[in-house]
N, C-alpha and C positions, 0 to 999 in steps of 0.2 A: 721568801722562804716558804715553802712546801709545808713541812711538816715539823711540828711540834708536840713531842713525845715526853708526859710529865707522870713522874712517878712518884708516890710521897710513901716514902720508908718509914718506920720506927721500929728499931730493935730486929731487923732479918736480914743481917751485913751478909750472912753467904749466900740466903738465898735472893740478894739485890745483885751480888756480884755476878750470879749465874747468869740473874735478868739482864744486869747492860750489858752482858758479852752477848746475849741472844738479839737484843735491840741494837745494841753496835753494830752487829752482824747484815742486820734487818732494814738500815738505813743507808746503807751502803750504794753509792750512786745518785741518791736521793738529795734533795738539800730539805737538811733537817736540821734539827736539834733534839738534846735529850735536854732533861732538866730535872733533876731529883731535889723533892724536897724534903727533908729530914724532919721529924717533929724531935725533937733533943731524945734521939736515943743514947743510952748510954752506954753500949758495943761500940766500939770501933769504926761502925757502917761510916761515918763521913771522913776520917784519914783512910779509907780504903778506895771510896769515889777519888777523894783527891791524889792519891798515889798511884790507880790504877787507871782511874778514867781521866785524865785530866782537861779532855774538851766537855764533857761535861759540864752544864750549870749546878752547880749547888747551892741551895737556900737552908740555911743550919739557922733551926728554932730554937731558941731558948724555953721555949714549952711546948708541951702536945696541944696541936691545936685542930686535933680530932681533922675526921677525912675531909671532909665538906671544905672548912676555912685553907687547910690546908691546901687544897687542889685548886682551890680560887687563887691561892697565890701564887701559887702556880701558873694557870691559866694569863696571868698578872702579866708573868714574866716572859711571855711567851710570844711569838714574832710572826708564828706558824699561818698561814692559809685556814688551816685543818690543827686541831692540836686531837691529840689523842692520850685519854684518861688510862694509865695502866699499876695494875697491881705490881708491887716491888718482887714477889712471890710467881710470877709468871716467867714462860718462854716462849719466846715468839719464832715463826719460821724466818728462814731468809726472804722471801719474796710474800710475808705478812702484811706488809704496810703497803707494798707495790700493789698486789692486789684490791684490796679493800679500795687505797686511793680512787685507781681505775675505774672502780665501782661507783663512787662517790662521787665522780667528775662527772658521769653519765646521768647522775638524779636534780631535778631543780627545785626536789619537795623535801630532802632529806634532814632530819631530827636528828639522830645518830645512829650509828653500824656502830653493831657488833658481830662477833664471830661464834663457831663452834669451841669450847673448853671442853677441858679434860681434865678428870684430879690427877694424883701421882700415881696412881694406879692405872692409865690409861680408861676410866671409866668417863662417859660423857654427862656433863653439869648442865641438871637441867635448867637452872636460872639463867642457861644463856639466851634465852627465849621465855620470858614469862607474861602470862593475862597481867590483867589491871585486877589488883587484888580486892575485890570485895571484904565487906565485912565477915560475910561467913567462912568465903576463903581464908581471909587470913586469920582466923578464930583457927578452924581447921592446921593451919599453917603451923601456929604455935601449938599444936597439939601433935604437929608428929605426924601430920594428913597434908597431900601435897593435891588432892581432889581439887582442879580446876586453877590452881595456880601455875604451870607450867602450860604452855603454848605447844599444843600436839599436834598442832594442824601442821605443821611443815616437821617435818626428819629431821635428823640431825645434821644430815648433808645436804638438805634443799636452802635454799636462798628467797627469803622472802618477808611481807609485812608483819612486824609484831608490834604488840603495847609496849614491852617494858625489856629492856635490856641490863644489864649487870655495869655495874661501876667498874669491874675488873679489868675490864678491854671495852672499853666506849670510842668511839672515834667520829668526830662532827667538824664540821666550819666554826672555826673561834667567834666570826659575828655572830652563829647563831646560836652559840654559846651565851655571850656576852648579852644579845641580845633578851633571853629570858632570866637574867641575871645570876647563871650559871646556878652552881650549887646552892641549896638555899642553907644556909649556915646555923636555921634551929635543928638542924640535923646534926648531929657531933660523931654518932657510925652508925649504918643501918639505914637504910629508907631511903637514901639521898639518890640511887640510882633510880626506885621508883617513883619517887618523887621526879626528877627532872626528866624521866621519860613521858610520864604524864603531861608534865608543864609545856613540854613541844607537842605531844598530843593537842593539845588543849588552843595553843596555838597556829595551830594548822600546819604544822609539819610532820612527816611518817617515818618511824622510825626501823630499821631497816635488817638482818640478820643473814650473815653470808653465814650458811653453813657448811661450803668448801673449803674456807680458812680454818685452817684447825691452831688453837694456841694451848699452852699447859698455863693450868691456873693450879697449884701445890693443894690452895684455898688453908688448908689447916693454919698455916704462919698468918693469914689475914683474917680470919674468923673464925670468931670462937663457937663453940656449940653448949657452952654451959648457961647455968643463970643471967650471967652478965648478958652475954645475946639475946637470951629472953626477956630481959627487962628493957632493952636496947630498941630490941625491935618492935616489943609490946609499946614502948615511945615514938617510935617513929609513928605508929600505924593510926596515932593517937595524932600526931600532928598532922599528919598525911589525909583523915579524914576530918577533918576542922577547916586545913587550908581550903581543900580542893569540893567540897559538898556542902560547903556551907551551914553545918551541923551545928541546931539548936542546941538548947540546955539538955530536952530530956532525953535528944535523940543520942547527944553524946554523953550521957550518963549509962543510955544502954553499952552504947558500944566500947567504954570502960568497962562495963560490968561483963561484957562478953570476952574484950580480950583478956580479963584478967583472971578471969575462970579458965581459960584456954589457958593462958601461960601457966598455971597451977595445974595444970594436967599434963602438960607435957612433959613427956619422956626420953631423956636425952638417950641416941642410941647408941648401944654401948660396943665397942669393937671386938672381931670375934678374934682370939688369942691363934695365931699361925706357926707353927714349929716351922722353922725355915734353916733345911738343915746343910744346903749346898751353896756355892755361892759361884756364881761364874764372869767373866768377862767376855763381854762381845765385841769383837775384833781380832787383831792378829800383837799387839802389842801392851800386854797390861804393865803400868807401871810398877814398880817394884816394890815402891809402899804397899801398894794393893798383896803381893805375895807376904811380904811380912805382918802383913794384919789379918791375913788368915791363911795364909802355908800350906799345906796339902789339899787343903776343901774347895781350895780357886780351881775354879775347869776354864777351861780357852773355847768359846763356841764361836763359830760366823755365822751362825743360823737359829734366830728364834725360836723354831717349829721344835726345834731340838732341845729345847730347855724343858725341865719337868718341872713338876709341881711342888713349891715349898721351895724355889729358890729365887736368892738374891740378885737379880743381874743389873751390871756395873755397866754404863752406858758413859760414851767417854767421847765429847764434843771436839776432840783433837782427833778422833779415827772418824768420825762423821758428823754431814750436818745438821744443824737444829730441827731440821724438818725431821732429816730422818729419827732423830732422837723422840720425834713427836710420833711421828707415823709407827716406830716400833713400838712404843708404849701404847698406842690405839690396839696392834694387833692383839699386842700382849694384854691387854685388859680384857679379853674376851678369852684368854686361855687360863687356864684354871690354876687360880693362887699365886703370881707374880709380884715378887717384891724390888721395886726400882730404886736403884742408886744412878744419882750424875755424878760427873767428877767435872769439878771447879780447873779451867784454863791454868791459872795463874795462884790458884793456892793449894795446899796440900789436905787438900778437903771432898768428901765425897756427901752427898746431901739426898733428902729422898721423904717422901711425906703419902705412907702410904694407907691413912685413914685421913678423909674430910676434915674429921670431927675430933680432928685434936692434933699437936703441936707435930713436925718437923719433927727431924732425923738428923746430925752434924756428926758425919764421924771425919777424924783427922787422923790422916795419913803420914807417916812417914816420908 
């Protein structure tokens, strides 16, 4: 087998169901697998893998066992050549993995590939390319300063060497996974991507960033940006400099005292409130729920350019494909004030996550 595609959910059943229709889609030709592992949420998400996906593997937790343990068990399960780490909260193009793969068969040094992300707003996530986070950087980091933690040397659309990749979309050889003993599991959320990018640094492999591949990461349903992240992260970066530098007593007493003044200063940023007063559908066909949950204010567009500012458009994976669902949202995040709806295949649900920094959108349709 090629390819193996693990995804570990808790608590975001529509926006997983959106993910395996976009990876179902994505595998297509391929021989692969998907493989979702649940950490016991208590939605619905694993009777809707089993009713709607059913080649799918499912691994159903009787507890959260946080992303790291999780993903290793995953990885456990897995058969793949290649497996690839992905957020439940993501959509991938059709020729995502084809790609990337391609990539990956050509390199004899490679650590892990990643890609170009995008939030729900078609805006591009600079952690999909990030430095090795120093202490000051990441002092700065938790204060709300991204000075020197994002990797600027390559574009968003250039392809080339970086430190540190995101957990969100990681894609590696399972031995060289296994081989650094995958995720290191005192990580529970937070760190774990930087950490195992490091630990193949470390080991003489380079890790890798196609930024022609473009995928949506929602990120809101998989990270939080409150306290809890702060205290999360302010942990990792704690374990992160202990493991990897070999930090004495006093050296890591400063660098407590540094992150924890940093995380008491940061300031979560707060989203700016958008009157969004029109709502439209792109394509030639909106479903009829879609009219009954907002009746006169629905407009019918087939052209982007032509949407104004302060409205809702409804993007709809049965009139087109993933890609392009991706590629409009890219346009669209450069035009001014764009709020994204998808609509869900197979459920009566339309979904949309249009700040980073705070939860998902689920509206249901008729």
């Amino acid at each position: 087998m090629k390819l193996s595609v693990i995804i570990l959910n808790y608590n975001v059943r529509h926006f997983l169901e959106l993910c395996l229709d976009s990876v179902s889609a994505a595998i297509g030709g391929l021989d692969a697998e998907i493989i979702v592992v649940d950490n016991n949420s208590t939605d619905d998400s694993c009777k809707m893998v089993t009713e709607k996906f059913p080649k799918v593997k499912l691994i159903s937790n009787t507890d959260n066992l946080g992303f790291t343990k999780g993903n290793n068990q995953g990885a456990q399960a897995a058969t793949g050549e290649y497996i690839c780490i992905l957020n439940p909260d993501t959509v991938v193009a059709e020729d995502s993995f084809l790609t990337l793969l391609e990539f990956a068969d050509g390199l004899d040094d490679l650590g892990a590939l990643g890609c170009q992300l995008i939030d729900g707003s078609g805006r591009f996530l600079g952690e999909s390319k990030r430095n090795i986070p120093g202490l000051k950087v990441a002092a700065l980091k938790l204060m709300g300063q991204d000075r020197g933690y994002y990797a600027r040397h390559l574009k968003p659309g250039e392809i080339g060497q970086v430190d540190i990749l995101v957990g969100a979309y990681m894609l590696m050889k399972r031995h060289v996974f296994e081989a650094v003993g995958g995720f290191d599991e005192r990580y529970f959320m937070y760190g774990e991507d930087i950490d195992l990018s490091y630990t193949l640094l470390k080991q003489g492999y380079k890790n890798y960033y196609h930024g022609q591949t473009v995928a949506l990461h929602f990120k809101g349903e998989s990270t939080r940006k409150d306290k809890v992240y702060r205290d999360r992260f302010y942990e990792a970066m704690l374990i992160f400099y202990k493991k990897h530098f070999n930090s004495g007593g006093l050296l890591m007493s400063i660098v407590k005292a540094g992150l924890n003044v940093a995380s008491v200063f940061r300031r979560p940023p707060k989203a700016k409130p958008v009157q969004h007063s029109s709502y439209v559908y792109l394509g030639e066909k909106p479903p009829h729920g879609l009219k009954a949950l907002w009746g006169d204010k629905l407009e019918i567009v087939s052209d982007i350019k032509t949407v104004k500012p302060g409205t809702t458009l409804v993007l709809n994976p049965e009139e087109m494909t993933f890609k392009d669902v991706i590629t409009i949202m890219q346009v669209g995040g450069k035009l001014p004030v764009i709020r994204f709806k998808i609509m869900l295949k197979t459920s009566a649900f339309i979904i949309g996550s249009h700040d980073p920094n705070t939860k998902g959108e689920v509206i249901e349709i008729s």
